[in-house]
Every structure is written in structure tokens, then in C-alpha cells.
C-alpha positions in Angstrom: 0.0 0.0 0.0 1.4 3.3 -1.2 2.0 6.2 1.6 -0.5 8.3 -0.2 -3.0 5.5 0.3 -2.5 4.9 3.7 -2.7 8.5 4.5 -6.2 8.5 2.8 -7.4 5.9 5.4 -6.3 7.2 8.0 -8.5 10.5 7.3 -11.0 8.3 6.1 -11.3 7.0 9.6 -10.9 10.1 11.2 -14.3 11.3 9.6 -15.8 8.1 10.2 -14.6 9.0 13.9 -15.8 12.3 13.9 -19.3 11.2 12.6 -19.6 8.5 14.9 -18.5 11.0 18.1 -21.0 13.4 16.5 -24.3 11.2 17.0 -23.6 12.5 20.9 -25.6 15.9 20.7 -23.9 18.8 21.9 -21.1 19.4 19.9 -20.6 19.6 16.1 -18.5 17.7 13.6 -16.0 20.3 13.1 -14.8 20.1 16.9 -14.9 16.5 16.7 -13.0 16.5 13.2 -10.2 19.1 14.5 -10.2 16.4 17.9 -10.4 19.7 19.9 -10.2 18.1 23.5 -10.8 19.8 27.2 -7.4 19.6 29.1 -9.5 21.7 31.8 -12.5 23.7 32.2 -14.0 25.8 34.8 -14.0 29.0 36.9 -14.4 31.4 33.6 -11.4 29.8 32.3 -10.9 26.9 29.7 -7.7 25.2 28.3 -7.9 23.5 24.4 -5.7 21.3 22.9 -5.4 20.4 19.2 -3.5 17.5 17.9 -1.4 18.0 14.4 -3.1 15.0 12.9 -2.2 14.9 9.1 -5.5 16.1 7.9 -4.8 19.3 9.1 -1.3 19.9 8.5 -0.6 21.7 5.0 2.5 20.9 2.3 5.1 22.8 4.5 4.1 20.8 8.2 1.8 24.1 9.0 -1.5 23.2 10.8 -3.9 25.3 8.7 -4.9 28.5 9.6 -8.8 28.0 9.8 -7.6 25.1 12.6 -6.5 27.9 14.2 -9.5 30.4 13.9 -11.6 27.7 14.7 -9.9 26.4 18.1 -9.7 30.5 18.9 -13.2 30.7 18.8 -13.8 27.2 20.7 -11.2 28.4 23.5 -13.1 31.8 23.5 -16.6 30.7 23.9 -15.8 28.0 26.6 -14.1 30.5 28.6 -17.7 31.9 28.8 -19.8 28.9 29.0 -17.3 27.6 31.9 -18.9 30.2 34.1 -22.4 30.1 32.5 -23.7 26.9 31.6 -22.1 23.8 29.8 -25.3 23.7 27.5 -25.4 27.4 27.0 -25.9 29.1 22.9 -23.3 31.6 22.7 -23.4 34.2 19.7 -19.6 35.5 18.8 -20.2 39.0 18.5 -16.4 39.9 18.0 -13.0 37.7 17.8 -9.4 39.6 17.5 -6.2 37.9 17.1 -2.5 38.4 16.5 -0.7 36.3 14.9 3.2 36.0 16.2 4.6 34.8 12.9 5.9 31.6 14.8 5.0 28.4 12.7 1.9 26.7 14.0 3.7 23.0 14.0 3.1 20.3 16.4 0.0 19.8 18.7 -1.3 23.4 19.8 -3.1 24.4 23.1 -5.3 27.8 23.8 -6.2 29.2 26.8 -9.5 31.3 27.3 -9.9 33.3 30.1 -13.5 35.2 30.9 -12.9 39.1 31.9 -16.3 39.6 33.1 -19.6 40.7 31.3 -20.3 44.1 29.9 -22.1 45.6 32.5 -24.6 48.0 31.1 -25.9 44.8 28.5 -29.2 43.9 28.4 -28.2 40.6 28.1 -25.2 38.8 29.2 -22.0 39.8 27.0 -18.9 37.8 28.0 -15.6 39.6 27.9 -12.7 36.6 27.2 -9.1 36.6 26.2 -6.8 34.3 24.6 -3.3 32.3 23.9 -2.3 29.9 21.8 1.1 27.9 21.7 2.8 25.2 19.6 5.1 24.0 22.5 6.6 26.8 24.4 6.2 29.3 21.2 3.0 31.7 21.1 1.4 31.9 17.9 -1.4 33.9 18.8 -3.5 35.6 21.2 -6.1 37.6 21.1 -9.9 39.3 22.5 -13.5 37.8 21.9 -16.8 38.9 22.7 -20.3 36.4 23.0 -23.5 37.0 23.9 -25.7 34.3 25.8 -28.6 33.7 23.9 -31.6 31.3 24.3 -31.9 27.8 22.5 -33.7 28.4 19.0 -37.5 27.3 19.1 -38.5 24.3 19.2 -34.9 23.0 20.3 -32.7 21.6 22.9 -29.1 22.3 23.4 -27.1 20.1 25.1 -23.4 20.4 26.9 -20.8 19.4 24.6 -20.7 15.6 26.0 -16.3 15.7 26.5 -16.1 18.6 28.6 -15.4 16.6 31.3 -13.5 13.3 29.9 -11.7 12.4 27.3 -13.7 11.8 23.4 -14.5 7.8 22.7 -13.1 5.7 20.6 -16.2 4.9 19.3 -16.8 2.2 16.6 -16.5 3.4 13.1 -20.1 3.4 11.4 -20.8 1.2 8.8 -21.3 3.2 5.2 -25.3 1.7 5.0 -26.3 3.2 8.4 -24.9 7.1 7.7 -27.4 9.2 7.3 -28.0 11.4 5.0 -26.3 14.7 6.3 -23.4 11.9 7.5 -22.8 11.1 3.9 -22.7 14.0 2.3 -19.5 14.8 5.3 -18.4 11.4 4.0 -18.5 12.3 0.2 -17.1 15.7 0.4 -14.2 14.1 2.9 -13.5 11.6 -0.3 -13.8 14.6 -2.8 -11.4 16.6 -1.0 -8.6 13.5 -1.1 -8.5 13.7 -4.8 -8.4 17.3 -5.4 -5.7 16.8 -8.0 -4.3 21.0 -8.3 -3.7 22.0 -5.0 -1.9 18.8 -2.7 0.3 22.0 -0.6 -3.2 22.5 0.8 -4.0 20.9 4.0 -7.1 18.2 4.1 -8.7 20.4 6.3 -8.7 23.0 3.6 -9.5 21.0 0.6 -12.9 19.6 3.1 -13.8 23.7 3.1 -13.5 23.8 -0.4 -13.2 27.7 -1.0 -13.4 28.5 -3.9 -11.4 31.3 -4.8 -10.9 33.9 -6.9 -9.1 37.4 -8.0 -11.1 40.8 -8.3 -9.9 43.7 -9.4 -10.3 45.1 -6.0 -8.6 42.2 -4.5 -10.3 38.7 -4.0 -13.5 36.6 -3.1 -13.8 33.1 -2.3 -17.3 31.1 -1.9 -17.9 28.7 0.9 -20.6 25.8 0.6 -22.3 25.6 3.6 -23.6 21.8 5.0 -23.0 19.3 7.6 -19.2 19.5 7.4 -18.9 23.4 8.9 -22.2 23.4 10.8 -22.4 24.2 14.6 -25.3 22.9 17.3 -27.7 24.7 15.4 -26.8 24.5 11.6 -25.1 27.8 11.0 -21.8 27.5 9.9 -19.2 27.8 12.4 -18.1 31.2 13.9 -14.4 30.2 13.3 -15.1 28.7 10.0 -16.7 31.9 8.9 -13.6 33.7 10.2 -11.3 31.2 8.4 -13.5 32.2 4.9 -12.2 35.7 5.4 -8.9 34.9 6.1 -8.6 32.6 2.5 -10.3 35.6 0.4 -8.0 38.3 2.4 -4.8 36.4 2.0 -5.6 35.4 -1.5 -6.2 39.3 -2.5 -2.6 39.7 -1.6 -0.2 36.6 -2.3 2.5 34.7 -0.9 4.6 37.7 0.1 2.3 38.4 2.3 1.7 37.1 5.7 -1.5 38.2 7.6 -0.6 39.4 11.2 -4.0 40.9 12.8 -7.6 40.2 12.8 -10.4 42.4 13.7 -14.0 40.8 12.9 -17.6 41.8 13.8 -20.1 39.1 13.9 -23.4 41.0 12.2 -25.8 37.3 11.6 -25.6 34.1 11.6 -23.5 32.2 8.4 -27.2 30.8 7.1 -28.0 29.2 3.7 -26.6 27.2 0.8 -23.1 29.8 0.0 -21.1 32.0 2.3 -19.0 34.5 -0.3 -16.3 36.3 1.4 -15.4 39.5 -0.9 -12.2 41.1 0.1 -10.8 45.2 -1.0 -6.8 45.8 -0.7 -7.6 49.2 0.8 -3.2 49.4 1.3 -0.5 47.9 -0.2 3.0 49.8 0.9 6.4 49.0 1.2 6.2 46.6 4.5 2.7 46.3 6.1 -1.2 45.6 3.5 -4.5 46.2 5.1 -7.6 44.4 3.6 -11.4 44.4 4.8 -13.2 41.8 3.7 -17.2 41.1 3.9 -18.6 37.8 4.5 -22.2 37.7 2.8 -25.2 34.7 2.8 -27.0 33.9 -0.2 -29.7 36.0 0.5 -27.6 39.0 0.7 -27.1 39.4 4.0 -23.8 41.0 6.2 -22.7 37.9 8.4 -19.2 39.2 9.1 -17.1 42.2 9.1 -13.4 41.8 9.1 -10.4 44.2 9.1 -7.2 42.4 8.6 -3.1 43.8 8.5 -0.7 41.9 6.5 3.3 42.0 7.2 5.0 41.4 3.8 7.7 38.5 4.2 9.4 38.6 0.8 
């Protein structure tokens, strides 16, 4: 069996994984995908580890960046639901990172730590910071904002079920009992392994399956929304959403480029069949880009709103 092949089970199983972890309500296939794991939780704080499997390591032994925006926002929003309830909807309303320029290799681990909540709210806003490190190296940290919200009608949220011990190994389903949401995971996971243009690109990023493009005024890149990026209550993920913007803002600019700051606003939920992030070069100089970059549903709606700065590194 060929190195390539092997590789390709081994994914294989860890959807299968993931799927069979994600018939547990409470927590979505993307955290049980990325195997984002509790290493402790409790008090307004949260620590979140993330294991360099393969499938999310790029050409160049990088763990891809949407990983990272992902686990930010998981670290982030546990901070808050450590001191509110395990089974409590959160609503990012803002997420702010800088990236350290050190290379996100090897297993990573965030911390999230709750400030407080905005005291003149209405409702309950959670104030939370951030760092994450590949070994003893930081590679980013950063501010978030959430606001507790109520279970959608009609539904029940549960806690996310390995809050408070480690993920099963569960048996892997067989292919006849996935449903149908559980296929269509399955079939883009297969798609995504024999993308034949792009093998520098981590699994992780070939499973999002951006398409991407240039603009005159910079870049755009269209996300398919589905099982394989939805949260708890079908909208796509807050950090997936955030990692959209991030493909369409470092696209606009190329490889000399390296993003180093994030500043997105959350303005509704990432709802319907397409997310299309549209990104502006609003400054190109000698050593430091900026970019904005819109994240838009189908139906024409603002879901996100994100500034970016860009240190050039060649």
C-alpha cells in the first residue's frame, strides 16, 4: 500500500470518527473532526488542545490557519460557557487575534480566560481573552466577545458531551447506516482527497472547499455551507466563517504576504446554501497591506465584518 494510500485511510477514519463521536448531541462535527479536547474547564477559564493529525497539516508541516480560527473561537466561547452553563448558545459578536509569525507546527493548546460581562448589557456579553502555543512558542493571542442567547425554538441544546472526559473511541459506522447529512461529510471528505491542483493544501482546507478567486479590487472566495462546517444549530461555524475571510484576504494579496491581525464583527448568523467572502486591498506599501473583507449569505445578508493587516515577508 502506497504512503498516499494509507494517509487516505487514516482520514477516512478520522471522519468516520468524527461522525460516529457526532451522533452525541452537543457538539458539532467540526470540533470533533479538528479532535479539539478539554485539558481543563471551569472557573471562567478553559484550556484546548489540538493534535497535528495529518489532515490538518498543510505541504510545509503548517497546521492550517482555519484550525486555528476555529480552536480560537472554541477556547473563546468555553471561557464563557465555563462560568455560564455547559449547554449554554453563545453568539460571537467579535473575535481579535495576533498572529506571532511563529510556525503553528506540532500539537497546539489555547487558553481562554473570561474578563467579566459588559455591565450596562441587556443581556449577558462575555468579555474573554486568549493564547495559543505550539510547544513553548505563542502563535497567537487575542480578545473575543459572545452574547448568551436562548436555544432556538422548538430546540434543545445540550453540553458538549467531553467537557469533562476524554472523546471515545467509538466504533466506526458502517457506510449503510450514515445518514443522509453523514454522507454528504463522507462524500465531500472523499472529494477533498482527490483534489488533483492543489496537494500543498492541508485536508482540512480541501474539506472547506473555497473557492477562490481574484477581483480587481482584490479577492472573493465562496464557501458551501452543509454538515461538514455546521455548529449545534446549523449555522456555519463562527471560526469557519472567520477562516472564509482569512482565504479571500490572503488570496487578495499573495504569498509575500503574511496576515498578522484580525479584527471581525459578527453581524448574523452564516445561514444558507453559500457564504462568499469579498475582500478590497484598501493598502498595499512597502512593508505592512490592510484588507477588509465582507462575508455575505446567499440572500444578501452582512454575516461578518473583518479588518485584517498583512506583514510582507518577501
Amino acid at each position: 500500500m502506497s504512503t498516499g494510500s494509507q494517509l487516505s485511510e487514516q482520514i477516512i477514519d478520522q471522519v468516520l470518527k468524527a461522525i460516529a463521536l457526532n451522533r452525541t448531541p452537543g457538539y458539532h462535527f467540526c470540533g470533533n473532526f479538528l479532535g479539539l479536547t478539554f485539558e481543563s474547564l471551569g472557573g471562567g477559564q478553559a484550556r484546548v488542545a489540538m493534535p497535528a493529525q495529518p489532515a490538518l497539516v498543510d505541504g510545509k508541516g503548517r497546521v492550517d490557519l482555519c484550525a486555528l480560527t476555529v480552536m480560537a473561537d472554541f477556547a473563546l466561547a468555553n471561557a464563557v460557557r465555563g462560568a455560564v452553563s455547559p449547554s449554554a448558545r453563545l453568539a460571537t459578536v467579535s473575535l481579535n487575534l495576533q498572529l506571532t509569525g511563529e510556525p503553528m507546527t506540532g500539537e497546539l493548546t489555547a487558553w481562554g480566560e473570561l474578563e467579566g460581562f459588559f455591565k450596562p448589557a441587556t443581556g449577558r456579553l462575555g468579555m474573554c481573552r486568549t493564547r495559543i502555543q505550539a510547544g513553548d512558542k505563542v502563535v497567537a493571542f487575542g480578545t473575543g466577545t459572545f452574547m448568551v442567547l436562548p436555544a432556538p425554538d422548538g430546540q434543545t441544546l445540550h453540553p458538549v458531551p467531553w467537557m469533562d472526559r476524554p472523546a471515545p473511541d467509538l466504533p466506526r459506522p458502517a457506510i449503510e447506516s450514515l445518514s443522509a447529512s453523514e454522507r454528504e461529510i463522507l462524500d465531500r471528505s472523499r472529494l477533498a482527497l482527490n483534489v488533483p491542483d492543489n496537494q500543498t493544501a492541508s485536508f482540512w482546507a480541501r474539506l472547506l472547499g473555497a473557492d477562490v478567486q481574484s477581483t480587481p479590487q482584490g479577492a472573493k472566495a465562496v464557501l458551501t455551507n452543509g454538515p461538514h462546517v455546521g455548529n449545534r444549530v446549523g449555522h456555519v461555524q463562527g471560526g469557519v466563517t472567520l477562516g472564509l475571510a482569512l482565504i479571500s484576504a490572503n488570496a487578495a494579496l499573495g504569498e509575500q504576504w503574511r496576515c498578522a491581525g484580525v479584527n471581525a464583527s459578527y453581524v448574523s448568523p452564516g445561514m444558507g446554501p453559500t457564504l462568499l467572502s469579498e475582500t478590497t486591498v484598501t493598502h498595499r506599501g512597502r512593508l505592512t497591506a490592510v484588507t477588509r473583507s465582507q462575508v455575505i449569505s446567499s440572500d444578501g445578508k452582512v454575516v461578518l465584518d473583518v479588518m485584517t493587516h498583512h506583514a510582507r515577508v518577501n
